[in-house]
Structure formats: C-alpha cells, structure tokens
N, C-alpha and C positions, 0 to 999 in steps of 0.2 A: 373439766380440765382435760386436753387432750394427752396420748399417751409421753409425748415426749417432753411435755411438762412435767407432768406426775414422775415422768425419772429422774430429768435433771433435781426437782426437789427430792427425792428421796436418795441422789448421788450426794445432794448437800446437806441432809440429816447425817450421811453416812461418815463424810468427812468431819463433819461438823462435832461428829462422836471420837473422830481419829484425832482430830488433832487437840479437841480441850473434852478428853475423856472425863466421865463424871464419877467418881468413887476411886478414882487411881491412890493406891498407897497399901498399907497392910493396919492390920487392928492390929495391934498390940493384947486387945483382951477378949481379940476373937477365939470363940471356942470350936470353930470348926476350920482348918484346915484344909487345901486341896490342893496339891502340884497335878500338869498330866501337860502335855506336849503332845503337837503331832509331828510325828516322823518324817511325815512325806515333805514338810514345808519348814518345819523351823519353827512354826506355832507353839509359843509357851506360855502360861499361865500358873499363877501363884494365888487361887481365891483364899481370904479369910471371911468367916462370914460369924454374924454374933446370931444365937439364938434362944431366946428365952421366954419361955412355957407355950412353945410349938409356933412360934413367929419372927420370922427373920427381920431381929431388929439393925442391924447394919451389914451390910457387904463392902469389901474395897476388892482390889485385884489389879495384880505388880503381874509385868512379861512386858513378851515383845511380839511382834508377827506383824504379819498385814495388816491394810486397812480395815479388812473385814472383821479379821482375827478380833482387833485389838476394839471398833467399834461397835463391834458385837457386844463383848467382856460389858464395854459401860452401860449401854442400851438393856443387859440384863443384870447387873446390880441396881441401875435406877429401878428397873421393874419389878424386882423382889423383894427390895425394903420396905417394911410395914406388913407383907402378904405373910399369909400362916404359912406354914408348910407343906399343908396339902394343896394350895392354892399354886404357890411357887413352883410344885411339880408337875402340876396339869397346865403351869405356862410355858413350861420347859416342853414339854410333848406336844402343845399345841403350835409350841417354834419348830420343833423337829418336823412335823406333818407340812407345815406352813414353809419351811425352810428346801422339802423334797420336791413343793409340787402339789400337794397331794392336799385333797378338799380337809380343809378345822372348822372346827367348830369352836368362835370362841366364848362361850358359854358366857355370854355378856361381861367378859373381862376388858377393862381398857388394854390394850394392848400397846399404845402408845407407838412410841420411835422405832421400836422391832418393827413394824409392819414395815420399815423402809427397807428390809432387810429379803423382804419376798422375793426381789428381782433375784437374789443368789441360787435361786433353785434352777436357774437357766446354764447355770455352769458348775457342772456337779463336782469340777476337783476344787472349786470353793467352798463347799458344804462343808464340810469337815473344819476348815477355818474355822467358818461363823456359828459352827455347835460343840466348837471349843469349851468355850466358858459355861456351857449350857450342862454339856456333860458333868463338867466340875462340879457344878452346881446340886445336881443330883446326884453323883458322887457322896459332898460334902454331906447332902440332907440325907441319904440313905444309910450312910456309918455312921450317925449320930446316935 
C-alpha cells in the first residue's frame, strides 16, 4: 500500500473514532475516576474506568477537544478493556514512544486502531491532544 493510501486510511480510522467514538458516556459504578485537560487547547476529558482484581474491566470517557483529542479517548478505551493493568500501562508508554517518533517495541501486543494515530508525531503541538486520555489512563491506574 503506498504512503498516501496508508494516510488517507488511517485519516479514516481517525475520523471514523471522532465522529461514532466507542465507550463515550461515564460508569456509574466505575471505581476509578480521572478529570485532566489541556490548557494549551481546550482538550477535556472525564475517564471512569471499572477495575477488578487488577484488570480493567470497562472504561467509557465524557469531554470535548479535537479530533485527535477525542479519537484518541476511544481508540484507548477500546484497547484497555479486558487488559490487566500491568498491560494497560506498557500500552500507554508504548503509545507515548509511538506517538513522539521514537522506535516501540510492541511486545507482540495487538495494537489495533492506535497505530493510525502514529502520523501525530509529525506535529508535536498535536501530541498533547492524542496523550490526553493516555495520561488519564495512568493517572487513574496509578492512584488506585
């Protein structure tokens, strides 16, 4: 597939996450919790995420922001659900590495729809956007 297929398809995973996000709403009997915003953009996010005996069994997550921002948020609740929590967090650093530029390793994890997400490391006041919900993410796993 040549380069400028392989973008427009991952322009249309990207949108495709923006405009019918997967896990959009809040648990009600989520036990973890996370607000954080970015300042520079308006980027907000609200993750609840359920976890029981060390595996994240559902995430949703309410905000607003960009496209990247917001199908970012889906592309990493799809990908955390069911994963234990040590897993969830080495998907999270393997997005940040993947998201800078900078060579991952993805330790034979599916990676899924994020990988469409790699073109953002070519405009760095994006990054921040699309490690919105990543941060949260770890956030949420680490105060628990």
């Amino acid at each position: 597939m040549s380069f400028n297929n392989l973008d427009a398809l991952y322009r249309q995973v990207i949108m495709d996450h923006y405009k019918n996000p997967r896990n959009k709403g809040s648990l009600g009997d989520g036990n973890l919790t996370v607000d954080m915003n970015n300042p520079t953009c308006g980027d907000r996010i609200h993750l609840t995420m359920k976890v029981e005996d060390g595996k994240v069994t559902d995430a949703k997550f309410e905000g607003e922001g960009c496209s990247i921002s917001m199908a970012s948020a889906s592309m990493m609740t799809q990908t955390i659900i069911g994963q234990d929590v040590e897993t969830a967090t080495k998907l999270s650093h393997i997005f940040s590495d993947m998201i800078q530029g900078k060579d991952y390793d993805d330790e034979n994890l599916d990676l899924g729809d994020i990988e469409a997400l790699q073109g953002v490391s070519k405009f760095p006041a994006r990054i921040k956007c699309a490690t919105l919900a990543w941060k949260a993410m770890e956030k949420g796993l680490h105060e628990q």
